[in-house]
DRENTIRO-381901 format. One record per residue: residue number from 1; residue in one letter; x negated, y, z negated of N, C-alpha, C, O, CB in turn. Coordinates in Angstrom, 1 decimal, decimal comma. Glycine has a CB too. Layout:
DRENTIRO-381901
+-----+-----+--------+---------+--------+---------+----------+--------+--------+---------+--------+--------+---------+--------+---------+----------+--------+
!   n ! res ! n_east ! n_north !   n_up ! ca_east ! ca_north !  ca_up ! c_east ! c_north !   c_up ! o_east ! o_north !   o_up ! cb_east ! cb_north !  cb_up !
+-----+-----+--------+---------+--------+---------+----------+--------+--------+---------+--------+--------+---------+--------+---------+----------+--------+
! NUM !   A !      X !       Y !      Z !       X !        Y !      Z !      X !       Y !      Z !      X !       Y !      Z !       X !        Y !      Z !
...
+-----+-----+--------+---------+--------+---------+----------+--------+--------+---------+--------+--------+---------+--------+---------+----------+--------+
END
This chain:
DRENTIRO-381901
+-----+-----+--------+---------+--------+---------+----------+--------+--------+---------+--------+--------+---------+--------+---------+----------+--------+
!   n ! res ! n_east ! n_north !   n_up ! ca_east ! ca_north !  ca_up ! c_east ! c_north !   c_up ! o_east ! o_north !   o_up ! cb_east ! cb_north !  cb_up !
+-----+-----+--------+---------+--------+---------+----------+--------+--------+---------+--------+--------+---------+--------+---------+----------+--------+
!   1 !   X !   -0,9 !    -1,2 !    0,0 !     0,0 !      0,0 !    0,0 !   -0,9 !     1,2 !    0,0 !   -1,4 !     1,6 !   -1,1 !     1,0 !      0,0 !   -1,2 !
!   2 !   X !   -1,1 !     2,0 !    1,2 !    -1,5 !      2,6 !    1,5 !   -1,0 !     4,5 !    0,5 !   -1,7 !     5,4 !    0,1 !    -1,3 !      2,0 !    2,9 !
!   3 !   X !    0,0 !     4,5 !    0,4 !     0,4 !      5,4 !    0,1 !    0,1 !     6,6 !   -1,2 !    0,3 !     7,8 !   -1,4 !     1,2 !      4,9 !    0,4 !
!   4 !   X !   -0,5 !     5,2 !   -2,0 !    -0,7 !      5,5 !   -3,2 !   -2,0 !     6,1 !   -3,6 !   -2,0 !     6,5 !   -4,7 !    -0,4 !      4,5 !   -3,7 !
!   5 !   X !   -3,1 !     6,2 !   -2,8 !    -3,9 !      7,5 !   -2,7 !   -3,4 !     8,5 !   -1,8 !   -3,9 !     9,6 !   -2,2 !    -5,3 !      7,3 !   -2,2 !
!   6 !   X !   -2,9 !     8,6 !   -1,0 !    -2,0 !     10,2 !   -0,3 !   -1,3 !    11,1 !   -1,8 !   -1,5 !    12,3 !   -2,2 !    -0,1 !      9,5 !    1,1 !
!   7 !   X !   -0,4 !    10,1 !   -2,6 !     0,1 !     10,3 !   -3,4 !   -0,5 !    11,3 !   -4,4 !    0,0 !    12,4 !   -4,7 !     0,3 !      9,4 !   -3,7 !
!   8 !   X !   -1,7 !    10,6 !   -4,8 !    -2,3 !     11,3 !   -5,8 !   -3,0 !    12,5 !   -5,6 !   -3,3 !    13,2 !   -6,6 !    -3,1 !     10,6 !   -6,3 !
!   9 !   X !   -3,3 !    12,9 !   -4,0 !    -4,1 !     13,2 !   -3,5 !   -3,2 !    15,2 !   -3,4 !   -3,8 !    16,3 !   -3,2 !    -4,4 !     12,0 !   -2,2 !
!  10 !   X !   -1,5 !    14,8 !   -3,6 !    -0,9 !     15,8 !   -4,0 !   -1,4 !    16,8 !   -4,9 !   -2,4 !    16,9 !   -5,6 !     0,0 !     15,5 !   -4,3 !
!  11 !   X !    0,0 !    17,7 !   -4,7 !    -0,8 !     19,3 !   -5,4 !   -0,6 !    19,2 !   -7,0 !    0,2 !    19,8 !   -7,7 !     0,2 !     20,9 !   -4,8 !
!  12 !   X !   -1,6 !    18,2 !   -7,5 !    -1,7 !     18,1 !   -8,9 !   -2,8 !    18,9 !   -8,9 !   -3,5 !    18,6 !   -7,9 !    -1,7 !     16,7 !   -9,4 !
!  13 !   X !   -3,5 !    19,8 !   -9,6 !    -4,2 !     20,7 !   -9,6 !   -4,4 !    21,3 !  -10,8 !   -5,5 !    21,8 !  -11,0 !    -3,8 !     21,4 !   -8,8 !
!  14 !   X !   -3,6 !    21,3 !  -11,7 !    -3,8 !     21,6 !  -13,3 !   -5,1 !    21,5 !  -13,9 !   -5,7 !    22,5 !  -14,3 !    -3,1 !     20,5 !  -14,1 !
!  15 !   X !   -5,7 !    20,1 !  -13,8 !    -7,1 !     19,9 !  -14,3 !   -7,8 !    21,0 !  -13,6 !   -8,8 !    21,4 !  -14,1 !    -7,8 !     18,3 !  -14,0 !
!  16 !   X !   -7,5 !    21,6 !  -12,6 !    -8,7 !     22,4 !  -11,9 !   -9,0 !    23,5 !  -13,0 !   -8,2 !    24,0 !  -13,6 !    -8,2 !     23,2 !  -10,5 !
!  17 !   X !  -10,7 !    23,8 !  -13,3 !   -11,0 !     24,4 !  -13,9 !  -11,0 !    25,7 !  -13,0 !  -11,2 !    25,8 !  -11,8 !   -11,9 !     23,9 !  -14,5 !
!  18 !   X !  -10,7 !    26,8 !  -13,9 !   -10,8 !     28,2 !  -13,3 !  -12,0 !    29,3 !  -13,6 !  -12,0 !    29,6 !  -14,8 !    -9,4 !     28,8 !  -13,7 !
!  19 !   X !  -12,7 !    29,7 !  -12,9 !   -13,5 !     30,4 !  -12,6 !  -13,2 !    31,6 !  -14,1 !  -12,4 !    32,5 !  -13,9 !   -13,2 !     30,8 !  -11,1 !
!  20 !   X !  -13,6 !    31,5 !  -15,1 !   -13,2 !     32,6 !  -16,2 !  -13,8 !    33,9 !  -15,8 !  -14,7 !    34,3 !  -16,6 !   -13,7 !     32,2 !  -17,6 !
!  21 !   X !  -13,3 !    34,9 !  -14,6 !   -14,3 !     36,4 !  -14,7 !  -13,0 !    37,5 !  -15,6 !  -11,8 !    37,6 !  -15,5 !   -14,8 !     37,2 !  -12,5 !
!  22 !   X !  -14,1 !    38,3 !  -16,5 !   -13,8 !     39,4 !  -17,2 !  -12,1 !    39,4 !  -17,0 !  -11,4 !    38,8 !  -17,8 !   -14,7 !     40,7 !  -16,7 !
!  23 !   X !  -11,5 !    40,3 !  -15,6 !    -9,9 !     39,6 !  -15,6 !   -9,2 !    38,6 !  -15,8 !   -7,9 !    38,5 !  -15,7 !    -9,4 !     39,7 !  -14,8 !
!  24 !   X !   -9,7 !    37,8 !  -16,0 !    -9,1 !     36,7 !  -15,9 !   -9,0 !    36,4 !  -17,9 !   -7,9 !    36,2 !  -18,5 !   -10,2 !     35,4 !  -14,7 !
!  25 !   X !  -10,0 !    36,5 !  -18,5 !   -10,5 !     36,7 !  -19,9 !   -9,8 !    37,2 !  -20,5 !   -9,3 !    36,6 !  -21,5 !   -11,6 !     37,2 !  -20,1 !
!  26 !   X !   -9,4 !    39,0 !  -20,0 !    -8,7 !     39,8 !  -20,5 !   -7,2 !    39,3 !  -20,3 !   -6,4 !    39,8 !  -21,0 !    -9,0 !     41,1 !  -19,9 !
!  27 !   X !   -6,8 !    38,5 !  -19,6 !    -5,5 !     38,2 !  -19,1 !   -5,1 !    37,5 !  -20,0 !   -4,0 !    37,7 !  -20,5 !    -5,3 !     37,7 !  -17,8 !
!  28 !   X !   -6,0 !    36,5 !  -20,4 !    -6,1 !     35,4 !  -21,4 !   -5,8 !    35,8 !  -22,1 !   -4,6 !    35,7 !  -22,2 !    -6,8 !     34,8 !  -21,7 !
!  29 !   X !   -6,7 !    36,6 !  -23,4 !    -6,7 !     37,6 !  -24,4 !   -5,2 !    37,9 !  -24,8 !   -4,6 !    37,3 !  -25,7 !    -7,4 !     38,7 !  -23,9 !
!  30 !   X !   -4,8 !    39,0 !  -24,2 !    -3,9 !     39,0 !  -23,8 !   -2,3 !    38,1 !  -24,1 !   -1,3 !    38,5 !  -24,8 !    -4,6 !     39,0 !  -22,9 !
!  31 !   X !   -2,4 !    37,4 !  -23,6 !    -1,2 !     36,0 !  -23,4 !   -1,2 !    35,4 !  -24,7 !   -0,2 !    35,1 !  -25,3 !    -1,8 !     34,7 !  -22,0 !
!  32 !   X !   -3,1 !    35,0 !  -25,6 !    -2,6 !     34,6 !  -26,2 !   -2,7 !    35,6 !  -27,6 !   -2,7 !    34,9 !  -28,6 !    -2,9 !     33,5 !  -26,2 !
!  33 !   X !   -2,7 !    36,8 !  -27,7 !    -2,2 !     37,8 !  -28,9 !   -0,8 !    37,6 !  -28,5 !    0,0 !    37,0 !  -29,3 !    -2,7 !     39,5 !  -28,8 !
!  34 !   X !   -0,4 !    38,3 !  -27,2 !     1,2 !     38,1 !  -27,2 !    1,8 !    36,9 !  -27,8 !    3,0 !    37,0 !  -28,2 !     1,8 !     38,1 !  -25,9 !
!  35 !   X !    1,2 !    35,7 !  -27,8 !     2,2 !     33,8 !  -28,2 !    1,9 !    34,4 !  -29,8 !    2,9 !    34,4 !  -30,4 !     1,0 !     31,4 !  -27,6 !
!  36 !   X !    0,7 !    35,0 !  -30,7 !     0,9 !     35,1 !  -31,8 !   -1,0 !    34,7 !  -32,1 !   -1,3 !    35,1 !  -33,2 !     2,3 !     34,1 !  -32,4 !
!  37 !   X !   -1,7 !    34,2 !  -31,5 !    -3,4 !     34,3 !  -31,7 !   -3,8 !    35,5 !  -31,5 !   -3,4 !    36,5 !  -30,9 !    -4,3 !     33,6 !  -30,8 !
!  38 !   X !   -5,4 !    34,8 !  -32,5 !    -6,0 !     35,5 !  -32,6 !   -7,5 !    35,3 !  -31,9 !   -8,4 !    34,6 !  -32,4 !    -5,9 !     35,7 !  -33,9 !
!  39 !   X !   -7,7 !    36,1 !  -30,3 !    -8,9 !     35,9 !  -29,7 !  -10,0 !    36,6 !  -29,9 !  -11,1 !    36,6 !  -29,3 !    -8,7 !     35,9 !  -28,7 !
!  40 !   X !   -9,5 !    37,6 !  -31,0 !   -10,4 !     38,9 !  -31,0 !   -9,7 !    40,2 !  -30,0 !   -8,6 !    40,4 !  -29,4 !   -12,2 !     38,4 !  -30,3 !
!  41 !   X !  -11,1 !    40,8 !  -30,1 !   -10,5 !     42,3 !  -29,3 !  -10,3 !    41,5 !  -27,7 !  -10,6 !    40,4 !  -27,4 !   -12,0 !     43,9 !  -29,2 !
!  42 !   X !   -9,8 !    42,3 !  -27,0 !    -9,1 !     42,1 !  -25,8 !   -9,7 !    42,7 !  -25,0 !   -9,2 !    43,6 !  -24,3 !    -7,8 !     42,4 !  -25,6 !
!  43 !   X !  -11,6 !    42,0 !  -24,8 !   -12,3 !     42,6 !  -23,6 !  -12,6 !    42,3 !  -22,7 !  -13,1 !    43,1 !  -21,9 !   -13,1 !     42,9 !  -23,6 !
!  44 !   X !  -12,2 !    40,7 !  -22,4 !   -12,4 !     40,2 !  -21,4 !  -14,3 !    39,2 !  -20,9 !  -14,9 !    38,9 !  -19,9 !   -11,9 !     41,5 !  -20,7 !
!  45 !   X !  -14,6 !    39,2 !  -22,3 !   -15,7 !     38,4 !  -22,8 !  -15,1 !    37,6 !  -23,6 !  -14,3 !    37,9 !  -24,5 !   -16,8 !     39,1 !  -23,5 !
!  46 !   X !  -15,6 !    36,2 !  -23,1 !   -15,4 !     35,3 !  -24,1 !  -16,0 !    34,6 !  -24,9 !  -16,7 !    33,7 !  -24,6 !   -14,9 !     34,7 !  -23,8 !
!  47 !   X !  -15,5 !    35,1 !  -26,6 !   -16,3 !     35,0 !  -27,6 !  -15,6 !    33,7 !  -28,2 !  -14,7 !    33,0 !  -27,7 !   -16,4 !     36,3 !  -28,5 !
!  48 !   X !  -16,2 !    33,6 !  -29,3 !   -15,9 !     31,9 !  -30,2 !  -14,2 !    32,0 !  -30,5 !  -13,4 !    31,1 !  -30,3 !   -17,1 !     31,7 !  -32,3 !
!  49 !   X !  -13,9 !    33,2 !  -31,0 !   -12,7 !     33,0 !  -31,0 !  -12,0 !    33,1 !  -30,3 !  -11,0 !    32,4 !  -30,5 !   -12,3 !     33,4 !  -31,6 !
!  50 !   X !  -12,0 !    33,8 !  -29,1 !   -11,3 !     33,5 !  -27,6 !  -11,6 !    31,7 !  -27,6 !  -10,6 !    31,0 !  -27,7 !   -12,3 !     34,5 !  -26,0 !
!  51 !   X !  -12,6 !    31,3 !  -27,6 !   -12,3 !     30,0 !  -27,2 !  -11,7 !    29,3 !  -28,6 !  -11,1 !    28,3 !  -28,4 !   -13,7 !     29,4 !  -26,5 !
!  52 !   X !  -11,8 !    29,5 !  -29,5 !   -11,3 !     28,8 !  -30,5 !   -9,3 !    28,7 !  -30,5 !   -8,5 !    27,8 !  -30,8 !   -12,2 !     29,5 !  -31,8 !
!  53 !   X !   -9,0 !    30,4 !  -29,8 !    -7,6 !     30,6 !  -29,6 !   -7,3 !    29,9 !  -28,6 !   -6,2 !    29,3 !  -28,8 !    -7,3 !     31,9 !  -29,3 !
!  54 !   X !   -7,9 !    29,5 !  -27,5 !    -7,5 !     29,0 !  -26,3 !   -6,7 !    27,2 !  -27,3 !   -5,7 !    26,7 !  -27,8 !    -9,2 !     29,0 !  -24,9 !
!  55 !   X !   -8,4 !    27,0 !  -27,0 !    -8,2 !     25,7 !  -27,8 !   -7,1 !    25,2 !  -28,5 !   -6,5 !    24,1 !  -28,4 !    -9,1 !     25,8 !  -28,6 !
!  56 !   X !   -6,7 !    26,3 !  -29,5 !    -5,6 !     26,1 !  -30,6 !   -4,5 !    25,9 !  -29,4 !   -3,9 !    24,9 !  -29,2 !    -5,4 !     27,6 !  -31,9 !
!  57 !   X !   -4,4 !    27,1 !  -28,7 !    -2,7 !     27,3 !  -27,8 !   -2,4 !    25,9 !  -26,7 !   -1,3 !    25,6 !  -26,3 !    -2,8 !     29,2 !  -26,5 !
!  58 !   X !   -3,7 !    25,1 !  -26,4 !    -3,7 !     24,2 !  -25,6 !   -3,5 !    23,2 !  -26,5 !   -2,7 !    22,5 !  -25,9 !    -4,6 !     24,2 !  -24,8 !
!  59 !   X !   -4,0 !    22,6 !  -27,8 !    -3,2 !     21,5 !  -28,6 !   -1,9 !    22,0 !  -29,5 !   -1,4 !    21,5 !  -30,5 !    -4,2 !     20,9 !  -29,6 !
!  60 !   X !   -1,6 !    22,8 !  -28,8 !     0,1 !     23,4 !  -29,4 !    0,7 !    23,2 !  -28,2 !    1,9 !    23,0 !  -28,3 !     0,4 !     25,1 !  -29,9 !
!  61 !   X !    0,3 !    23,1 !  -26,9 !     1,0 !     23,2 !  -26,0 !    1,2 !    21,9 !  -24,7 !    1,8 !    21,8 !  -23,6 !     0,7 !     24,3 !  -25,6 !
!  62 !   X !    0,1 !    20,9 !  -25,9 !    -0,1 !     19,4 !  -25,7 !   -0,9 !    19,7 !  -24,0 !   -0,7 !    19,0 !  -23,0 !     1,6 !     18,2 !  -25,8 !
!  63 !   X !   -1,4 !    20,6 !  -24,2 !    -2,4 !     20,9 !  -22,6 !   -3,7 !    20,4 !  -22,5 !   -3,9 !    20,2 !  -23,6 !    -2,8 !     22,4 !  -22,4 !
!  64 !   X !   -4,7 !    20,1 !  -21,8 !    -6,3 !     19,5 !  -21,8 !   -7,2 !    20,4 !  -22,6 !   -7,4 !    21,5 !  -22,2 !    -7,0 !     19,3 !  -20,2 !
!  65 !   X !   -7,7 !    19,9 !  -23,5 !    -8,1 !     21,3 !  -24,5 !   -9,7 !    21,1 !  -23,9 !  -10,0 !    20,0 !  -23,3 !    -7,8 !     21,2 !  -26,7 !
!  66 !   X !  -10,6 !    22,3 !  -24,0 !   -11,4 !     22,6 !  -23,8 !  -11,9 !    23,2 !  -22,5 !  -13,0 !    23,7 !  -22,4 !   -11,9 !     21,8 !  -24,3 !
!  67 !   X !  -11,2 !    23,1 !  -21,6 !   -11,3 !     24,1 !  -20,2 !  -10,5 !    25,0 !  -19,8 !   -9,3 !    24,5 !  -19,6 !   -11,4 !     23,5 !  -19,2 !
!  68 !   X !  -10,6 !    26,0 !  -19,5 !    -9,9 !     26,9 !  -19,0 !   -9,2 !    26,3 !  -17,5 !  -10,0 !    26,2 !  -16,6 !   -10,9 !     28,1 !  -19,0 !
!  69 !   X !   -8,1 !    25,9 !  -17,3 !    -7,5 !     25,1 !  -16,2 !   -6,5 !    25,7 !  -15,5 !   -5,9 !    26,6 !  -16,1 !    -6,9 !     23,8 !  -16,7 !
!  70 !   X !   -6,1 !    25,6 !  -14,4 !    -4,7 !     25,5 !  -13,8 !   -3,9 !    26,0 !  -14,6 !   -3,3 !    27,1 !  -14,7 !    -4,3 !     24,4 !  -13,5 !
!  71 !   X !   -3,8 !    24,6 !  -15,4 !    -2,9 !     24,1 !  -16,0 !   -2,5 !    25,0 !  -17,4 !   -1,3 !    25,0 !  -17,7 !    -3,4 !     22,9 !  -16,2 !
!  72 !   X !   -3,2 !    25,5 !  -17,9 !    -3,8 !     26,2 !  -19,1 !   -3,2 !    27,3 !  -18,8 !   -2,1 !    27,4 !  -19,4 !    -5,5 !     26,3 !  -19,3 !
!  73 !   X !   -3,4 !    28,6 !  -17,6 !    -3,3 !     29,5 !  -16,7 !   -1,9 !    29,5 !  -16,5 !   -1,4 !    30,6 !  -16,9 !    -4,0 !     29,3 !  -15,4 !
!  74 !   X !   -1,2 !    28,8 !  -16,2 !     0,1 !     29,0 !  -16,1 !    0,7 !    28,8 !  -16,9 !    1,8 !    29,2 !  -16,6 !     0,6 !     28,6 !  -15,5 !
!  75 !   X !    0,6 !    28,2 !  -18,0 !     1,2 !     28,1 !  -19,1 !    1,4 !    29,5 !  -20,1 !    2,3 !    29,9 !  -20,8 !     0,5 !     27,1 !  -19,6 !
!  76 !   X !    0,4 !    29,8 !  -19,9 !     0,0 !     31,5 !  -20,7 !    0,6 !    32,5 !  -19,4 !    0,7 !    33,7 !  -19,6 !    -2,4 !     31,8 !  -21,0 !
!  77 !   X !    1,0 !    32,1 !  -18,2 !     1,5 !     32,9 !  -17,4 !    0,4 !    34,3 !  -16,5 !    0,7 !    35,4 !  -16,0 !     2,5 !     33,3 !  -18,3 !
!  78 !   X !   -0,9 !    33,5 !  -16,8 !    -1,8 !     34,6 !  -16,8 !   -2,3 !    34,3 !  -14,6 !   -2,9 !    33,2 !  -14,5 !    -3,4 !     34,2 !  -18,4 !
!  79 !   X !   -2,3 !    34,7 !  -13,6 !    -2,5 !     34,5 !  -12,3 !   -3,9 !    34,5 !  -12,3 !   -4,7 !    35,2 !  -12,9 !    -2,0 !     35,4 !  -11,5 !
!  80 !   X !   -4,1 !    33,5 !  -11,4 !    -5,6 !     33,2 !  -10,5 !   -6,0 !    33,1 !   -9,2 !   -7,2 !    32,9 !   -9,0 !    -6,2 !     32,2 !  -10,8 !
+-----+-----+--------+---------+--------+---------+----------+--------+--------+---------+--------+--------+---------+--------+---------+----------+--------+
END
């Protein structure tokens, strides 16, 4: 059955890690002060607690913790 790598081969894309530049950071930031974290100031550098916030909002949101993803990205509603 041929079909079943075409299949997978769909627009699953989530795992894709995303390119973290400064907007993208700030966007983050951002998204997750608004859910109720704390990333630090909102500069668009990402420091321990930006990543420690991420982290937290992605095992709250049963998401792949430790990369900034797709998946991650739309969830926080932030564009890439």
């Amino acid at each position: 059955n041929n079909n079943d790598s075409a299949q997978k081969q769909a627009v699953n894309d989530g795992a894709d890690v995303v390119t973290a530049t400064p907007t993208i950071i700030r966007a983050v930031q951002q998204a997750l002060v608004n859910a109720g974290y704390n990333p630090g100031p909102v500069d668009g550098a990402s420091g321990q607690k930006t990543v420690n916030a991420i982290q937290s909002f992605q095992k709250k949101n049963n998401l792949a913790v430790g990369k900034l993803t797709k998946e991650t990205l739309r969830a926080m509603n932030v564009p890439f």
